[in-house]
PDB file of N, CA, C and O in Angstrom:
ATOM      1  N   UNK A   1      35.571  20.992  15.767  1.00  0.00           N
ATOM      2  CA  UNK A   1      34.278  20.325  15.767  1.00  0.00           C
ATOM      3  C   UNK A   1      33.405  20.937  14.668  1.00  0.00           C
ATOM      4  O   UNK A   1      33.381  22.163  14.560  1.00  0.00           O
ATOM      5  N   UNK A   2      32.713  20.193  13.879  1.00  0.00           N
ATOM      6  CA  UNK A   2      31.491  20.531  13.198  1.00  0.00           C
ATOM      7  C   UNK A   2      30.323  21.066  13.510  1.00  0.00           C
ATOM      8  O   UNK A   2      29.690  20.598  14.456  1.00  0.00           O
ATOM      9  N   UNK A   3      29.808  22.194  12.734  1.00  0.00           N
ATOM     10  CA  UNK A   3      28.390  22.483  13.172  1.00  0.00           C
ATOM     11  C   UNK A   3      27.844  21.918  12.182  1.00  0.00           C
ATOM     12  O   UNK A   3      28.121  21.491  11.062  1.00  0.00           O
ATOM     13  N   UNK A   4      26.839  22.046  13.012  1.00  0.00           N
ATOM     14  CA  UNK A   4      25.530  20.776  12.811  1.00  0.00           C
ATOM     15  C   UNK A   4      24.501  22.028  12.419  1.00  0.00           C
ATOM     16  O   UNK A   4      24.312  22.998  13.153  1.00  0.00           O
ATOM     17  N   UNK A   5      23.846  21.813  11.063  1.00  0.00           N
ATOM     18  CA  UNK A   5      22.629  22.703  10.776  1.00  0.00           C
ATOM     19  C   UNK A   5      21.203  22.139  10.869  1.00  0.00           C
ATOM     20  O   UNK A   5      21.193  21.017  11.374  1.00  0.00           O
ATOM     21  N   UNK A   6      20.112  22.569  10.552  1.00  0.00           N
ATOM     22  CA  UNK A   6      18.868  22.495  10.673  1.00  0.00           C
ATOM     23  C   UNK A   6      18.099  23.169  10.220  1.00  0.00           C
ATOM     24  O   UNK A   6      18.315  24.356  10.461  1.00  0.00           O
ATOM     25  N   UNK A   7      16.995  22.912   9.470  1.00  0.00           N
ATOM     26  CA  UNK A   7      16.414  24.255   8.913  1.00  0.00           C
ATOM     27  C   UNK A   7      14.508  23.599   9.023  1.00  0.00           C
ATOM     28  O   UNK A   7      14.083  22.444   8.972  1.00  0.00           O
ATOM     29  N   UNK A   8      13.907  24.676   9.152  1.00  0.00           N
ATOM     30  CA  UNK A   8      12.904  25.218  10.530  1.00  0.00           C
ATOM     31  C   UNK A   8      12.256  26.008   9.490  1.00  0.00           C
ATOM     32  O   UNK A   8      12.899  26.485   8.556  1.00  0.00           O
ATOM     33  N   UNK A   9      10.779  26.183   9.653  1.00  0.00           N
ATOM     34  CA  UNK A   9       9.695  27.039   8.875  1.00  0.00           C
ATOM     35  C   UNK A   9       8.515  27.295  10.194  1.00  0.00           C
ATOM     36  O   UNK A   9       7.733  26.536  10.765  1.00  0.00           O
ATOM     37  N   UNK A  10       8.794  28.552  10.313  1.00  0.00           N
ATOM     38  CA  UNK A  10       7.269  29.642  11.139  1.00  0.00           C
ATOM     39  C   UNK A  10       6.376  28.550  10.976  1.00  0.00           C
ATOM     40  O   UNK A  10       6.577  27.915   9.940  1.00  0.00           O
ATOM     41  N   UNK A  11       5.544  28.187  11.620  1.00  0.00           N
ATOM     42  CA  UNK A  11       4.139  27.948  11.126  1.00  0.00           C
ATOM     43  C   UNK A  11       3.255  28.659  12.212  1.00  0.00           C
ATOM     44  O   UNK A  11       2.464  29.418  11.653  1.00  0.00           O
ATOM     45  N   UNK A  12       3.153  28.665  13.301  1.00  0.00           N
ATOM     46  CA  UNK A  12       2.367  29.377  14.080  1.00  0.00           C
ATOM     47  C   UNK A  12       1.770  31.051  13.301  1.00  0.00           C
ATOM     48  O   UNK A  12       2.404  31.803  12.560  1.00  0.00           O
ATOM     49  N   UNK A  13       0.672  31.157  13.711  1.00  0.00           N
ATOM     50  CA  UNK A  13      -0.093  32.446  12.476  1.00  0.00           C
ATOM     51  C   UNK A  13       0.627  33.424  12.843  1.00  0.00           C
ATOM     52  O   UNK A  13       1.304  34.024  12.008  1.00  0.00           O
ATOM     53  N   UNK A  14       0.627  33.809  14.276  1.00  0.00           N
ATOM     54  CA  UNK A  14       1.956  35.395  14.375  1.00  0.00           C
ATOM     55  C   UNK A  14       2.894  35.383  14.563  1.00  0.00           C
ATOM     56  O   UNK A  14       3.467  36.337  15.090  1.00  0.00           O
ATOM     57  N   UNK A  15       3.586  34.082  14.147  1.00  0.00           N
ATOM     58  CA  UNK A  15       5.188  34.494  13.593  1.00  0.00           C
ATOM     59  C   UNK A  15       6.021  34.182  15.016  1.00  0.00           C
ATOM     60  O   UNK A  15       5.428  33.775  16.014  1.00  0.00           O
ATOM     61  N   UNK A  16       7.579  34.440  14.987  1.00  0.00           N
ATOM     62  CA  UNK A  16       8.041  34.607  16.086  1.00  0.00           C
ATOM     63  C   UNK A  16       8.300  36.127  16.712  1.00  0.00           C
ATOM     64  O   UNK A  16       9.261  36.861  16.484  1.00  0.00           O
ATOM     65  N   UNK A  17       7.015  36.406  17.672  1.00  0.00           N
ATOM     66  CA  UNK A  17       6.972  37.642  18.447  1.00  0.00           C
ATOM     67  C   UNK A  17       7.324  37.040  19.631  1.00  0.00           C
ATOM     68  O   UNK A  17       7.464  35.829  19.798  1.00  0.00           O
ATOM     69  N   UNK A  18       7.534  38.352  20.869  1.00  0.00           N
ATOM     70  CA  UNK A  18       8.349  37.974  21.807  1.00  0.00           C
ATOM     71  C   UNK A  18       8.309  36.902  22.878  1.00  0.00           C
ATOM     72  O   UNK A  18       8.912  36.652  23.922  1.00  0.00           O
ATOM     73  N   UNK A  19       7.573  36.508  22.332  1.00  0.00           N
ATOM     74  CA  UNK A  19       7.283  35.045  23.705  1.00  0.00           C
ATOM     75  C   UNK A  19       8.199  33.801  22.456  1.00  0.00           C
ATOM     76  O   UNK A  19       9.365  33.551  22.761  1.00  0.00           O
ATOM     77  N   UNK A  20       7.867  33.395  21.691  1.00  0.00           N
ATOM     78  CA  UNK A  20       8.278  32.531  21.079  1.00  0.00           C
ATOM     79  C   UNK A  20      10.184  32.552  20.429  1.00  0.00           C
ATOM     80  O   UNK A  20      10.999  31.687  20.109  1.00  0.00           O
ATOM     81  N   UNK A  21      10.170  33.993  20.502  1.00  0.00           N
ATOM     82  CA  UNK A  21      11.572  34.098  20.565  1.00  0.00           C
ATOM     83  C   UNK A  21      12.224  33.979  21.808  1.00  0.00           C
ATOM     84  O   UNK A  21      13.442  33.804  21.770  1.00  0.00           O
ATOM     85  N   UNK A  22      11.530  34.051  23.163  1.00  0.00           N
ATOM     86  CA  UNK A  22      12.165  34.171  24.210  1.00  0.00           C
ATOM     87  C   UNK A  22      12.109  32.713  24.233  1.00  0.00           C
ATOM     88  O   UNK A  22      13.040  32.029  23.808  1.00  0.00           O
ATOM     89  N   UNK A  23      11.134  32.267  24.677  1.00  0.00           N
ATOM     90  CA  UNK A  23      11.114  30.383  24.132  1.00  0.00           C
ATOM     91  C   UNK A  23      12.642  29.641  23.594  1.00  0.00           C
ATOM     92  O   UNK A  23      13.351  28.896  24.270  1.00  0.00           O
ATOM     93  N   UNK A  24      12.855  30.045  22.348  1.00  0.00           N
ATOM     94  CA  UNK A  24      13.967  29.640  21.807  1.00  0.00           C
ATOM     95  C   UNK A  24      15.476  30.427  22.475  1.00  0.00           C
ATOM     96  O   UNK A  24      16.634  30.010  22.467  1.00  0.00           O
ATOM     97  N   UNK A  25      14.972  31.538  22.950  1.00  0.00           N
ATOM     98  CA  UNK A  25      16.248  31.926  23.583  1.00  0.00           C
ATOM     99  C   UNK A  25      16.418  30.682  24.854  1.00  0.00           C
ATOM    100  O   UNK A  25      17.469  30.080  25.073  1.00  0.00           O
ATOM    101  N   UNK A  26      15.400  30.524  25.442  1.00  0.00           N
ATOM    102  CA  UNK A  26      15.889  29.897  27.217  1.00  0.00           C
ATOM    103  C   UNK A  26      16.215  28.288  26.449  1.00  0.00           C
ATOM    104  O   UNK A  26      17.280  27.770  26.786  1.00  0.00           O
ATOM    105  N   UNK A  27      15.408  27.578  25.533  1.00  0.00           N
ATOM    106  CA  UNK A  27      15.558  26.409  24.834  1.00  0.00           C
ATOM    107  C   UNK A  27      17.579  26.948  24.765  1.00  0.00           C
ATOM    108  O   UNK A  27      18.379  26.915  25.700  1.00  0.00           O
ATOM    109  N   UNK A  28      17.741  27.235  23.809  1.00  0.00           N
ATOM    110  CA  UNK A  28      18.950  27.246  23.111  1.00  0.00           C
ATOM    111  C   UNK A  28      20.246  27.548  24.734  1.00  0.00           C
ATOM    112  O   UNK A  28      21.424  27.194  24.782  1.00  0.00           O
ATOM    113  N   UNK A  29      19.659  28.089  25.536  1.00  0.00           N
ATOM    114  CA  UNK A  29      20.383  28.698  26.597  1.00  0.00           C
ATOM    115  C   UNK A  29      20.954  27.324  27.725  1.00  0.00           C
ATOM    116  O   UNK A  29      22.020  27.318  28.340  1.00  0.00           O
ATOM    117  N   UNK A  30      19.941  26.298  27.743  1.00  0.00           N
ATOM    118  CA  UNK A  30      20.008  25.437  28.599  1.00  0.00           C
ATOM    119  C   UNK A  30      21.113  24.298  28.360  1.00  0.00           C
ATOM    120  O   UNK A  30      21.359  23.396  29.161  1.00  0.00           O
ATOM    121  N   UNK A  31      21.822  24.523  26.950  1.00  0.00           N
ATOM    122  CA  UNK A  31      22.599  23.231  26.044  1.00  0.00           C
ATOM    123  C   UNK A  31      24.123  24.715  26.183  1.00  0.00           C
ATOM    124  O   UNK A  31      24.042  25.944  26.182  1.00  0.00           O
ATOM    125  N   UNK A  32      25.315  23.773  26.284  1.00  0.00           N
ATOM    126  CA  UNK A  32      26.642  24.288  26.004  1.00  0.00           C
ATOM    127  C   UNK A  32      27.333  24.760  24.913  1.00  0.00           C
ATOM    128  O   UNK A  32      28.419  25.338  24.875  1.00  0.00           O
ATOM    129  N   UNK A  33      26.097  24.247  23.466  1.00  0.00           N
ATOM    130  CA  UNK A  33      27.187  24.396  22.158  1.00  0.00           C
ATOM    131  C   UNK A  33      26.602  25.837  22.306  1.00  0.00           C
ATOM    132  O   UNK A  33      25.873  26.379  23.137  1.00  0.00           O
ATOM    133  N   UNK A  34      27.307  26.286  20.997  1.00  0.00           N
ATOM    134  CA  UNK A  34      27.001  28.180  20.415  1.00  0.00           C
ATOM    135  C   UNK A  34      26.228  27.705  19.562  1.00  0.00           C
ATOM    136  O   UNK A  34      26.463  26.740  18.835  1.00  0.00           O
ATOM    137  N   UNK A  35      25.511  28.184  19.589  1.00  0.00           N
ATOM    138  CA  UNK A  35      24.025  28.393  18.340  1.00  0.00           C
ATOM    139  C   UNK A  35      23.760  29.197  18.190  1.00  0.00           C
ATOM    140  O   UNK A  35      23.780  30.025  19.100  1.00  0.00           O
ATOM    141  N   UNK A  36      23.301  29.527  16.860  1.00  0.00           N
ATOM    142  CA  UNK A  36      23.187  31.080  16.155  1.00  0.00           C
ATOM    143  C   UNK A  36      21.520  30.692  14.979  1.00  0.00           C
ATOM    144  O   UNK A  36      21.243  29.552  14.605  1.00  0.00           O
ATOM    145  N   UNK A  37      20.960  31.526  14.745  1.00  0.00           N
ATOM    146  CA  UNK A  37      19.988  31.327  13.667  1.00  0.00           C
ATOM    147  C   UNK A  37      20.243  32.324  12.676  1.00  0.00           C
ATOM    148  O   UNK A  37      20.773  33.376  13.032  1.00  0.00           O
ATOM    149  N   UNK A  38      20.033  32.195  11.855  1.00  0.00           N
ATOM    150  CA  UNK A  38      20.217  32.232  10.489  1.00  0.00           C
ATOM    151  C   UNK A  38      19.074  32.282   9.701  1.00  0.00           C
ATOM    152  O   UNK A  38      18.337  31.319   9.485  1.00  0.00           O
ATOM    153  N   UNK A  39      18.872  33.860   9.099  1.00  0.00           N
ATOM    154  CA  UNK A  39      17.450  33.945   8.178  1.00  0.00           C
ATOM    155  C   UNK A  39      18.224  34.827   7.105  1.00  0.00           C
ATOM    156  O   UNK A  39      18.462  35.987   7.442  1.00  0.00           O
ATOM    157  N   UNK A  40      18.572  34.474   6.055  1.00  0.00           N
ATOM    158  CA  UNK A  40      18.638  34.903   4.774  1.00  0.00           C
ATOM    159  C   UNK A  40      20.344  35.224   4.895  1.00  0.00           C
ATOM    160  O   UNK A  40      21.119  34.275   5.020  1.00  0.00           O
ATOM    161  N   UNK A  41      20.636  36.051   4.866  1.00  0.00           N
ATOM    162  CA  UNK A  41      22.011  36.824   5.458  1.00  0.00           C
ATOM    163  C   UNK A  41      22.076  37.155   6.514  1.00  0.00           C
ATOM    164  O   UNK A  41      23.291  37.314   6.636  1.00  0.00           O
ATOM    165  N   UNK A  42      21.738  37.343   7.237  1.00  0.00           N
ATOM    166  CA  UNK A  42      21.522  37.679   9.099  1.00  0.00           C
ATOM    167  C   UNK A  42      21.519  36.530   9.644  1.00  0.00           C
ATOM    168  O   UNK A  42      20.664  35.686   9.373  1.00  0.00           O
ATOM    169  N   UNK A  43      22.660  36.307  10.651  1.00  0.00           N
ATOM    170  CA  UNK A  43      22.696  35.516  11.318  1.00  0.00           C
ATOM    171  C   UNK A  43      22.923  36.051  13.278  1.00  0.00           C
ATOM    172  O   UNK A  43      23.495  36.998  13.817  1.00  0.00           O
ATOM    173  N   UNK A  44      22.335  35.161  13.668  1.00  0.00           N
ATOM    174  CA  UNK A  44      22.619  35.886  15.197  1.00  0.00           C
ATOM    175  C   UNK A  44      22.750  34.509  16.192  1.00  0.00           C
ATOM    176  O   UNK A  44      22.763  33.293  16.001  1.00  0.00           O
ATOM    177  N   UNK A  45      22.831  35.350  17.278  1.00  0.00           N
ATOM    178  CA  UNK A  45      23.358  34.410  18.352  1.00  0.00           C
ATOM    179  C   UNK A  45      21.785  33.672  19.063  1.00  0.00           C
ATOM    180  O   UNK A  45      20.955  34.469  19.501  1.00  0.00           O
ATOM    181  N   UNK A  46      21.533  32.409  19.115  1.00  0.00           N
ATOM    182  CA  UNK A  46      20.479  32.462  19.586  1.00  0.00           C
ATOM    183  C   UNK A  46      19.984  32.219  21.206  1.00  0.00           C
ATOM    184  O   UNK A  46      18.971  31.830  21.787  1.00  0.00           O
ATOM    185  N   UNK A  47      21.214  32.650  21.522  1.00  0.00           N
ATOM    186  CA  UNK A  47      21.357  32.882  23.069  1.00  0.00           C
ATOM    187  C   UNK A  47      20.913  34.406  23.383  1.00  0.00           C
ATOM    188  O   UNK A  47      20.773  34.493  24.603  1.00  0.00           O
ATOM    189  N   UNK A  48      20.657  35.554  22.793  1.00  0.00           N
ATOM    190  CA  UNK A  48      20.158  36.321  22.900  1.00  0.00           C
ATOM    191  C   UNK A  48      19.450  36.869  22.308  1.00  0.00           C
ATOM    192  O   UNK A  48      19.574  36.987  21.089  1.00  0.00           O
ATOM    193  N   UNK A  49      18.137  37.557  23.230  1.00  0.00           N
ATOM    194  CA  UNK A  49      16.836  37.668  23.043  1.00  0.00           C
ATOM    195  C   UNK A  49      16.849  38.985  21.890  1.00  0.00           C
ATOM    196  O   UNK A  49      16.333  38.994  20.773  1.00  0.00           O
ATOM    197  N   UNK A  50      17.678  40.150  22.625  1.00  0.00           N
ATOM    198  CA  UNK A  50      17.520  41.041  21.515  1.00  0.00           C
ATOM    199  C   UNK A  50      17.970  40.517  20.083  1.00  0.00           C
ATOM    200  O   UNK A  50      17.009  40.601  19.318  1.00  0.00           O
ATOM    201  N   UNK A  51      18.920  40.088  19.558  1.00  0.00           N
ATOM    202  CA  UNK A  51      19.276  39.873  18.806  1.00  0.00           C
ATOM    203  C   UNK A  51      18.518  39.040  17.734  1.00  0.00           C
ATOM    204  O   UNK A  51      18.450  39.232  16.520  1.00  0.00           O
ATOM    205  N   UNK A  52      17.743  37.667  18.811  1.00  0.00           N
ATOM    206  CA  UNK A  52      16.666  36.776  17.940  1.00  0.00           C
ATOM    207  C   UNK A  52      15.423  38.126  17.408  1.00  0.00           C
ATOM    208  O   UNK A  52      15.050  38.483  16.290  1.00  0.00           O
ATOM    209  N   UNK A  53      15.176  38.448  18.373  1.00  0.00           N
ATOM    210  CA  UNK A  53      13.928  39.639  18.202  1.00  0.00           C
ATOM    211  C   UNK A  53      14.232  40.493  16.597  1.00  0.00           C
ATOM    212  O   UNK A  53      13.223  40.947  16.058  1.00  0.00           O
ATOM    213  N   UNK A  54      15.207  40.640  16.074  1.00  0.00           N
ATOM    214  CA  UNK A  54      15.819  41.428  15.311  1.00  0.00           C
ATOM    215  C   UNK A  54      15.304  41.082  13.646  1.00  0.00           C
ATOM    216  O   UNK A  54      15.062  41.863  12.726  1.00  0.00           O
ATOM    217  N   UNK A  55      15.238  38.982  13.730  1.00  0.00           N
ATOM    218  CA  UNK A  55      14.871  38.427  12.991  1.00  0.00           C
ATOM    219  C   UNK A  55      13.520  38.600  12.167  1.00  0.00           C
ATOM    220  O   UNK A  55      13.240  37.930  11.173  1.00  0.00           O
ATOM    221  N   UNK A  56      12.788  39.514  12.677  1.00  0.00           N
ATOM    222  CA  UNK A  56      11.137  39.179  12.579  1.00  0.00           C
ATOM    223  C   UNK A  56      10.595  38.214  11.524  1.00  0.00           C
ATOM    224  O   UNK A  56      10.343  38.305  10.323  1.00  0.00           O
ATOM    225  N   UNK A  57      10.511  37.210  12.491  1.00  0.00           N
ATOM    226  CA  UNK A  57       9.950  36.116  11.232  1.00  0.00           C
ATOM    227  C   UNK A  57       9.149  35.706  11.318  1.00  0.00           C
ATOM    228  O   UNK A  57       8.934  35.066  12.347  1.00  0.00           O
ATOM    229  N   UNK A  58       8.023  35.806  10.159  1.00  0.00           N
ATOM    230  CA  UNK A  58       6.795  35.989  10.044  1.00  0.00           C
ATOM    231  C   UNK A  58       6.505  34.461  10.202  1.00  0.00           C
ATOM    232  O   UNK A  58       7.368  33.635  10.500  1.00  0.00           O
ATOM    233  N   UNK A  59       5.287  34.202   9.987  1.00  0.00           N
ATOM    234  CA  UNK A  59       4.394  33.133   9.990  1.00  0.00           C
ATOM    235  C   UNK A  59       5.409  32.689   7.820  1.00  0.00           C
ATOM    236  O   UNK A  59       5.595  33.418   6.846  1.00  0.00           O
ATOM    237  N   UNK A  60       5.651  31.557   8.032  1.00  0.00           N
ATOM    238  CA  UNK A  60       6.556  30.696   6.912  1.00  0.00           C
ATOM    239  C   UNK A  60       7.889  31.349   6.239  1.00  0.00           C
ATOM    240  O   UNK A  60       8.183  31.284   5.045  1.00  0.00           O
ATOM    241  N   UNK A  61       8.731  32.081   7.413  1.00  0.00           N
ATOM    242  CA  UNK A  61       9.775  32.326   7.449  1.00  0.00           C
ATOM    243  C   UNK A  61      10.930  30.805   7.562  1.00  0.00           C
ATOM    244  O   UNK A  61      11.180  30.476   8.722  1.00  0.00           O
ATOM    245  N   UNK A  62      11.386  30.205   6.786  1.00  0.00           N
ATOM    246  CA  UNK A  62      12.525  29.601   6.806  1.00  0.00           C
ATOM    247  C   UNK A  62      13.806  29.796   7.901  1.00  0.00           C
ATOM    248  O   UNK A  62      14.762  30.463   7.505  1.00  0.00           O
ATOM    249  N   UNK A  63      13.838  29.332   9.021  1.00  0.00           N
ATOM    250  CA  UNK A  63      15.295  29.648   9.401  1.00  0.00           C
ATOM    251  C   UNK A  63      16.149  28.805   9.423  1.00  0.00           C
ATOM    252  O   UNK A  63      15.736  27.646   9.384  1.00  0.00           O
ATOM    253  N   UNK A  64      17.595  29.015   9.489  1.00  0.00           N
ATOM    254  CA  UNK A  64      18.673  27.739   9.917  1.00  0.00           C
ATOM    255  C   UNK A  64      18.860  28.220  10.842  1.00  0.00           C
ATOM    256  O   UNK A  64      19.034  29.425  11.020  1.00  0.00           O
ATOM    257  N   UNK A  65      18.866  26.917  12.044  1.00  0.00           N
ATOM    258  CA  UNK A  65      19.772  26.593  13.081  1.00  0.00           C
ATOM    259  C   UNK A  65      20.633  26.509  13.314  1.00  0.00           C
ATOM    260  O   UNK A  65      20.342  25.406  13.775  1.00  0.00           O
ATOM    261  N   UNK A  66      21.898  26.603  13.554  1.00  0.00           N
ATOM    262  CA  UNK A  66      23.076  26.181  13.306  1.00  0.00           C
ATOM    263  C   UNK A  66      24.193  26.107  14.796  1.00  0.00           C
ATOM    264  O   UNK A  66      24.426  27.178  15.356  1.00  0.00           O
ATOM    265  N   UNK A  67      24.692  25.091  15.236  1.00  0.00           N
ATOM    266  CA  UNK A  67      25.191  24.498  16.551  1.00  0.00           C
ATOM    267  C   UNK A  67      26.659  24.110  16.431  1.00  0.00           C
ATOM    268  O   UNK A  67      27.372  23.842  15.463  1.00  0.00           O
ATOM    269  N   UNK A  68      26.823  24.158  17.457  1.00  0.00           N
ATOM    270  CA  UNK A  68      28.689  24.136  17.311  1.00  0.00           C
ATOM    271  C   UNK A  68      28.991  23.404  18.892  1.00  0.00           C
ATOM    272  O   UNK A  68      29.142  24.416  19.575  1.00  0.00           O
ATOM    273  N   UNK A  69      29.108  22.585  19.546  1.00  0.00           N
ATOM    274  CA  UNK A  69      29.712  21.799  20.525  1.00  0.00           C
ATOM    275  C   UNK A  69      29.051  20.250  20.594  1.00  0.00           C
ATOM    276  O   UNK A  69      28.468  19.603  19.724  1.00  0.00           O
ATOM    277  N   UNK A  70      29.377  19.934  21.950  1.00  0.00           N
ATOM    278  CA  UNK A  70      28.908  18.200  22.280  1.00  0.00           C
ATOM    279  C   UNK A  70      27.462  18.150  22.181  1.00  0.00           C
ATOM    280  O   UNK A  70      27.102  17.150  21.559  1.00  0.00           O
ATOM    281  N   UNK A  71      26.503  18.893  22.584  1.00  0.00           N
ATOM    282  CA  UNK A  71      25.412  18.352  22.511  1.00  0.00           C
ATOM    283  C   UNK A  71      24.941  19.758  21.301  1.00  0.00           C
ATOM    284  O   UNK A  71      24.341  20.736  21.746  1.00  0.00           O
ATOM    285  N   UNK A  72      25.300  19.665  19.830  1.00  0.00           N
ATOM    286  CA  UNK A  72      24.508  20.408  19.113  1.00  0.00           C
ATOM    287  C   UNK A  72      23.307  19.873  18.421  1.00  0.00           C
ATOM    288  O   UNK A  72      22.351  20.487  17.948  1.00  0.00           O
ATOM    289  N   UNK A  73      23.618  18.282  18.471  1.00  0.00           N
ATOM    290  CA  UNK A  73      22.734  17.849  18.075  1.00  0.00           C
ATOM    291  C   UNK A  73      21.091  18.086  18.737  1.00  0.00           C
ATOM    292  O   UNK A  73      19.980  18.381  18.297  1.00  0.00           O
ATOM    293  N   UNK A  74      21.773  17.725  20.180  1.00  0.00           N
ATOM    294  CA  UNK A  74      20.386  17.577  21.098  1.00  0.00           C
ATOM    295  C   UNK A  74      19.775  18.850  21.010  1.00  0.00           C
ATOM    296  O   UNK A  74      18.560  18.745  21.174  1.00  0.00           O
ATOM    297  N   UNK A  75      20.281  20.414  20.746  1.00  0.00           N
ATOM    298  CA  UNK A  75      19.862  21.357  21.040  1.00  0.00           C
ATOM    299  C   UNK A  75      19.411  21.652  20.104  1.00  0.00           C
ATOM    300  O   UNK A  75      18.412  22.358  20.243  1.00  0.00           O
ATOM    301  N   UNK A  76      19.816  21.333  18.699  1.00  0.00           N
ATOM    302  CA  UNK A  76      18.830  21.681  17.474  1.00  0.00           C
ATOM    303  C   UNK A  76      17.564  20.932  17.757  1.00  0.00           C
ATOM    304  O   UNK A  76      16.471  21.486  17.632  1.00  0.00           O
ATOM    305  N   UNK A  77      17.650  20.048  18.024  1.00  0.00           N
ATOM    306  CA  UNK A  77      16.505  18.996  18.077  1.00  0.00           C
ATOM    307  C   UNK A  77      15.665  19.634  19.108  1.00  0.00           C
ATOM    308  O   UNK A  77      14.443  19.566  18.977  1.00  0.00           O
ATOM    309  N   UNK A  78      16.047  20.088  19.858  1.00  0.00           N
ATOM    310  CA  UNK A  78      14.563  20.911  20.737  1.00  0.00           C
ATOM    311  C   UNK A  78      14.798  22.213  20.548  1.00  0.00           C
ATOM    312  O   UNK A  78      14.958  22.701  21.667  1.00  0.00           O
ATOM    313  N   UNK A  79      14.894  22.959  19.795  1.00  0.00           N
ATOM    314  CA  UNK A  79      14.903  24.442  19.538  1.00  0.00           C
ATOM    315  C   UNK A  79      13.595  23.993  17.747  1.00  0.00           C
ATOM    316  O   UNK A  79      12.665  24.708  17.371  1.00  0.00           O
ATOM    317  N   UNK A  80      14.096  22.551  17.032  1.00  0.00           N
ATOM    318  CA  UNK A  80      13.170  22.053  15.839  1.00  0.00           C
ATOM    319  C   UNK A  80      11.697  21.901  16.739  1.00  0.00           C
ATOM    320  O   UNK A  80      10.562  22.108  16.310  1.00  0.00           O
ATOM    321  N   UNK A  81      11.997  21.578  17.777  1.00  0.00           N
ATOM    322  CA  UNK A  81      10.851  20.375  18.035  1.00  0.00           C
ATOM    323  C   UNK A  81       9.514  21.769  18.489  1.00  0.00           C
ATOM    324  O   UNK A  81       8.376  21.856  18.027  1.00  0.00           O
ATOM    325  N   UNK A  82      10.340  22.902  19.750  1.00  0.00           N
ATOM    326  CA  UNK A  82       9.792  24.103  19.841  1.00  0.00           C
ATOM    327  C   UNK A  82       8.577  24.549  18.487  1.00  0.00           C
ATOM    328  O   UNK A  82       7.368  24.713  18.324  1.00  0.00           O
ATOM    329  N   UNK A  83       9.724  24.589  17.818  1.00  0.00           N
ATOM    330  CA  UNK A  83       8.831  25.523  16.236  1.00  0.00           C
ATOM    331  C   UNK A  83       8.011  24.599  15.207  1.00  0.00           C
ATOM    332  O   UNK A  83       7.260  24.940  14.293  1.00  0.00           O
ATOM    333  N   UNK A  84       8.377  23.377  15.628  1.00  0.00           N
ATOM    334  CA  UNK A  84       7.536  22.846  15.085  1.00  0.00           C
ATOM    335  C   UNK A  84       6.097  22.480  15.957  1.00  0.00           C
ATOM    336  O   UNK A  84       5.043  22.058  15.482  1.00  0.00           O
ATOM    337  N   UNK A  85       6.304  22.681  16.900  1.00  0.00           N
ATOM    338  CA  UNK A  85       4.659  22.665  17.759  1.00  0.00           C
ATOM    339  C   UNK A  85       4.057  23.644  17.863  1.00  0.00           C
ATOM    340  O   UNK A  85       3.077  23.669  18.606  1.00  0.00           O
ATOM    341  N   UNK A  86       4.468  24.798  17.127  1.00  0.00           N
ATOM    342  CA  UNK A  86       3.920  26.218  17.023  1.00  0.00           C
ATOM    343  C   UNK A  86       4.351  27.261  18.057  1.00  0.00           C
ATOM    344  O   UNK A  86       3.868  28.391  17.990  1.00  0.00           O
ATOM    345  N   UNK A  87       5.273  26.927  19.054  1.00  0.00           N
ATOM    346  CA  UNK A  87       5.358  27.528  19.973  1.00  0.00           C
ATOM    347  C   UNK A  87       4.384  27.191  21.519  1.00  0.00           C
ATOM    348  O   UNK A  87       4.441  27.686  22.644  1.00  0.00           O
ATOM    349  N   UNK A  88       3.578  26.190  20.949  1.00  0.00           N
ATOM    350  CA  UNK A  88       2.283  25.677  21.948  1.00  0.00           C
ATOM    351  C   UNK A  88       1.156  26.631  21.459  1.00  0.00           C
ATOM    352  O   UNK A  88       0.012  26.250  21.707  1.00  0.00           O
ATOM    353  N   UNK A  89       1.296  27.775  20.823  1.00  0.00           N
ATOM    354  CA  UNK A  89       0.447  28.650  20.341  1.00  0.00           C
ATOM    355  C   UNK A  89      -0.786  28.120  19.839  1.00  0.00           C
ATOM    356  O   UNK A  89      -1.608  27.801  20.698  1.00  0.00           O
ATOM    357  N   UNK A  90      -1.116  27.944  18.551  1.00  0.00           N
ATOM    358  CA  UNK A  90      -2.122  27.643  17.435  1.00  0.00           C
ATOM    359  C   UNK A  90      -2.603  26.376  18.247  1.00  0.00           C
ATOM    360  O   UNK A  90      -3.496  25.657  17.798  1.00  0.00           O
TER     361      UNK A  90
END
């Protein structure tokens, strides 16, 4: 099967600190494919919290998404939809 990518920009002003990474952890947790994010060379699992935490990505940090099973589509699409509403933050 193909992974399916996506690519995602911070906008919320403080970045992804630990609420907004945990956010995307339980988002990404609730769907079956493997998803990992991806910021520059570092890539991680985005099923876990320490690991997203690791990312620190600031306010217009670029990330890829990247999904691997039956519903990767659906899960990029609400892990996008998350970061693009700021986290509910701003």
């Amino acid at each position: 099967m193909k992974a399916l990518k996506r690519e995602v920009t911070i906008l919320n002003t403080q970045g992804m600190h630990a609420r907004p990474a945990m956010q995307l952890v339980e988002t990404a947790s609730r769907f079956q494919s493997a998803v990992r994010i991806r910021k520059g060379d570092i890539s991680v699992n985005a099923k876990s919290i320490m690991e997203v935490m690791t990312l620190a990505a600031t306010q217009g940090t670029v990330l890829t998404l990247e999904a691997e099973g039956d519903d990767a589509a659906e899960v990029l699409q609400a892990m996008a939809r998350l970061v693009a509403d700021k986290f509910h933050e701003d």
